[in-house]
C-alpha positions, 0 to 999 in steps of 0.5 A: 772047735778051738777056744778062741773061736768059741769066745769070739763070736759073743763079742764080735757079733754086731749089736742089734741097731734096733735094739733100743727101738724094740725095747719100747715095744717089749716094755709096752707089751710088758706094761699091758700084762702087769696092769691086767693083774690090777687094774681090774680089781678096781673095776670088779665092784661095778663089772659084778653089779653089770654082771649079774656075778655072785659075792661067791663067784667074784673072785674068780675074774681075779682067780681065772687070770691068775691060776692060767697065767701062773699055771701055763708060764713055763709051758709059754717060756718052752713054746717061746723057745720052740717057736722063736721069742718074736713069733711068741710074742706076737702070736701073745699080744693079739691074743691077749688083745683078743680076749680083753676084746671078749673081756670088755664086751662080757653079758654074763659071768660066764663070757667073763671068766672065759675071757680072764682064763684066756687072758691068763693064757696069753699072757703066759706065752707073751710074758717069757718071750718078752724077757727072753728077747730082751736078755738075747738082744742086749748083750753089752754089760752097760747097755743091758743093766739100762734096758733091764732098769727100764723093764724092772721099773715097768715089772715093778710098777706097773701094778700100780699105775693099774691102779690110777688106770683103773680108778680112771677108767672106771670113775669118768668112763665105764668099768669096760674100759678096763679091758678095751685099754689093752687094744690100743697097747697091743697093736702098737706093741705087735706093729712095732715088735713085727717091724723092728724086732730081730731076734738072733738066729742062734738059739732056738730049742727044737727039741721035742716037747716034754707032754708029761712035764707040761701036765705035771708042771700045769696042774701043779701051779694051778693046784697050789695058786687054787689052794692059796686062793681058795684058803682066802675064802674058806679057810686053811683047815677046809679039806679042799684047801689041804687036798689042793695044797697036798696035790701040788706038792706031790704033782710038782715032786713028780714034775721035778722026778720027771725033769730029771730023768727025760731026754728034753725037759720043759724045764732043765734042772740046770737052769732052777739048780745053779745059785745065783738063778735059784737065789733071783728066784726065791727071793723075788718071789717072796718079795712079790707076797709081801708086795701084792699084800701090800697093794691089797690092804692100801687099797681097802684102808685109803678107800675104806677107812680114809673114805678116798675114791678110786681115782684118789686111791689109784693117785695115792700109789704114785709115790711108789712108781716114783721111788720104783722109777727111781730105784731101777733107772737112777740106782739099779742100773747105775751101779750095776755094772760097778758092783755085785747084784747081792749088794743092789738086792739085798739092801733093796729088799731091806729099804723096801722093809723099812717102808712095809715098817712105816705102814706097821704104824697105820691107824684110823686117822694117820696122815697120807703126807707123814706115814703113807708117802714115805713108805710107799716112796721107800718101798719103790726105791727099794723095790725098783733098786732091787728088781732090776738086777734080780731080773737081768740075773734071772736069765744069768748064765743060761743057753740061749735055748733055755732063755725062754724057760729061764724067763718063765721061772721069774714069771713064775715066782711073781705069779705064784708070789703074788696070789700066795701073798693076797691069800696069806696076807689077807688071812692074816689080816682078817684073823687078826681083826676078828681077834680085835673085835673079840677082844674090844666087843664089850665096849662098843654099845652104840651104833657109832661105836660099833662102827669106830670098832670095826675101822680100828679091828680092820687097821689092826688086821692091816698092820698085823699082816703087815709086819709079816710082810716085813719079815717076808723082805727080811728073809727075801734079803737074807737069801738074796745076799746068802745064795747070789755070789756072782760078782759085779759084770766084767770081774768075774765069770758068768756061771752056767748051769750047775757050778759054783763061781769061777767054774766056768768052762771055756763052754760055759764062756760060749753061753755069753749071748744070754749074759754077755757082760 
């Protein structure tokens, strides 16, 4: 076919007329899945007592959700390929509707896990095509840098807002709530998503499905979110732990071997190799660790510590949704479309560092006005600023077929970046007050001191993990600046699978309904 025909049709094509009216329902949909990652953890104490759930089993409601989201996320993204991103995304929100149904009306530990489990999986399928559809129906350089500065905005923060969520829903109603509230999001999401979504009709991935990576890829999430999240309980020297982390990393070599070698994989190589993807990918996963730690930690010190509800609790993360909001829509998306997105992440990444810095100061008595409102304000700034591009570079220069799979793998790093994070953060932090205690034990004679003791051991265990999590956006900044070299959209060539910048084919070209800037 002759170049200029091949250049044509991304830029003659009539933009979607209801293309903003869909963003709405993508964002809702959106908005459901990252609050379930939090919202519950603030209900879990009262749904355990209802329950009947053991002190050694309550982890699991968290961990069945993760391991099944984590694990069946690039499977979702490849079947969102398959099938078509709406009918994905459709058949995603009634079944997550449909176990938060079973979720909220749990008798027994047995119903809940079940019910998390098939949240995980729903969620899986829903997340990708979501992103997908947003990156095939927002072409236009201007107008996809507004629609992803919303969608990075709700991403980011909605985790937080789980937390307001939950602390009411929980505190004025019952811990139910918490899964009943998902109902309503995703039937006016799905009714709206079935009547205004159009998705392009090119693109669909009809190949037949990679059975051997989906089991490879499948079992090895699962093995090293396991692994991370069981280190959290028994430790990092328990033969399970070792055996679970070694299976991953042989399962997920195999993965890759596989990958490489078969007709349709589940993921191509070209969509992890290029670098700008594989830059979005490792940065923001690490990112995530320090994110999710963070989240961890406020919680216990302004509930436990500061002695904050958790309707107080949930209204103290607000400054983070601000700054995110902020940073996403005022900065992110204003500037993107002016300058190179290594030049949004990396310095985002590093004012999110300056707040995780603030937080490294925590002590029993620090004030909320002077230490935590500024930090969590300059870690949504800075995390809002950097998670949009990072999010519109996540399907940057891929096929059209491959944007289901290439959303999966930035649904992937969160997930996996996530339950890494609450287990080696939390590791971390309590080593680290175990120390304390050793170290001041000898002091402590009467009750009250022994209490004093134990706040000031569980501060000390928070800000040791904290300075962590500062080194881990140090790093997420370094490699975002280091392996991102796409320019600012419009001066220079979006890079398809496999080349440096600039080497771009006249078909590489063609791969703009993905990308178009």
């Amino acid at each position: 076919m002759p170049e200029t025909g091949l250049k044509a049709s991304p830029h003659t094509a009539v933009p979607d007329p209801k293309r903003w009216k869909a963003l709405v329902f993508i964002a809702l949909a959106q908005l459901m899945v990252v609050l379930d990652a939090t919202i519950v953890n603030i209900a879990l104490p009262s749904a355990q007592v209802d329950l009947g759930i053991s002190d050694g089993n309550r982890q699991w409601v968290i961990t069945a959700y993760a391991l099944a989201f984590g694990g069946l996320l690039l499977f979702g993204g490849r079947i969102a390929d398959l099938w078509g991103r709406k009918r994905a995304f459709l058949v995603g929100l009634v079944g997550f509707a449909v176990a938060s149904v079973l979720g909220g009306a749990a008798n027994g530990e047995a119903m809940m896990l079940g019910a998390r489990a098939l949240q995980g999986v729903f969620g899986a399928l829903l997340a990708p095509a979501a992103l997908s559809l947003l990156a095939v129906m927002f072409t236009d350089g201007k107008e996809r840098a507004k629609a992803f500065g919303i969608y990075g905005a709700i991403a980011g923060g909605g985790g937080a807002v789980g937390f307001i969520l939950g602390g009411l829903l929980t505190e004025y109603m019952n811990w139910r709530w918490t899964f009943f509230v998902n109902v309503p999001f995703a039937i006016v999401a799905a009714a709206g998503a079935y009547f205004v979504i159009r998705e392009p009709a090119e693109g669909r991935n009809r190949s037949p499905l990679d059975i051997p990576g989906v089991l490879l890829s499948t079992l090895g999430l699962v093995a090293l979110v396991y692994g991370f999240t069981r280190a959290e309980s028994a430790g990092w020297s328990d033969a399970l732990t070792v055996g679970m982390f070694v299976a991953s990393a042989v399962l997920l070599a195999a993965f890759l071997v596989t990958e490489s070698k078969v007709k349709a994989p589940l993921l191509p190589l070209r969509v992890l190799t290029e670098r700008n993807r594989g830059g979005v990918y490792l940065s923001l996963g690490l990112a995530v660790i320090a994110m999710f730690g963070t989240f961890l930690f406020l919680t216990y010190y302004l509930q436990i510590v500061q002695g904050y509800s958790p309707v107080k609790t949930g209204f103290a993360f607000l400054p983070m949704i601000v700054g995110m909001i902020t940073g996403s829509t005022q900065i992110g998306a204003r500037l993107m479309t002016r300058v190179a997105p290594r030049l949004l992440m990396g310095p985002g990444f590093l004012v999110a560092a300056l707040g995780m810095l603030l937080l490294t100061q925590m002590e029993i008595g620090s004030s909320y006005t002077t230490l935590v409102l500024p930090a969590l304000l300059l870690l949504g700034l800075g995390m809002g600023t950097a998670f949009m591009p990072a999010m519109s570079l996540a399907t940057h220069g891929v096929e059209p077929r491959d944007a289901g799979v290439a959303s999966a793998m930035v649904n992937t790093s969160q997930q996996v970046g996530g339950a890494i994070g609450t287990a080696l953060l939390n590791t971390i932090a309590a080593s680290a007050t175990t120390a304390y205690v050793a170290a001041h034990a000898a002091g402590a004679n009467t009750a009250a001191a022994k209490q004093l003791l134990a706040a000031q051991a569980q501060v000390d265990g928070y800000a040791t993990a904290t300075w962590w999590a500062v080194g881990i956006l140090v790093i997420s900044a370094i490699i975002a600046v280091t392996f991102i070299n796409t320019g600012a959209p419009g001066t220079s060539t979006p890079v398809a699978s496999g080349g440096g910048e600039g080497a771009g084919s006249v078909e590489d070209e063609v791969k703009i309904p993905v990308v178009a800037h």
